[in-house]
C-alpha angles and dihedrals in degrees: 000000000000111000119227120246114227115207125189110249089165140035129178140145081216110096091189095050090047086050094051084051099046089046075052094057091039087064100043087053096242123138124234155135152210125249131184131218116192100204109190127192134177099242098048145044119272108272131194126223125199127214133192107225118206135172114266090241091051087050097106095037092051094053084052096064091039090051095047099049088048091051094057093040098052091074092056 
């Protein structure tokens, strides 16, 4: 069985802002799902950065509905 491959269509330190795209991405029926990626350096304090995961195949799709909803959000 062929495994799916995920791609990052999203990527924030924000988890309320990862939540609102991936609602975006449940209404538009696209599957996908959050990874976390916990990036230390010396210097700083441990972050974690938040990724929206998507099938390969739902890749295009997926930029669509974030560009839209940037797009709508960048006049407020």
């Amino acid at each position: 069985m062929e495994r799916n491959t995920r791609v990052s269509v999203f990527e924030s330190d924000n988890p309320s802002e990862i939540q609102l795209i991936k609602s975006k991405l449940d209404d538009a029926q696209i599957t996908n799902c959050v990874e976390n990626n916990y990036l230390t350096f010396t210097t700083t304090p441990t972050a974690t950065s938040l990724k929206v995961m998507v099938n390969l195949e739902d890749e295009k799709k997926a930029f669509e509905v974030i560009d839209t909803y940037i797009q709508q959000n960048a006049n407020q």
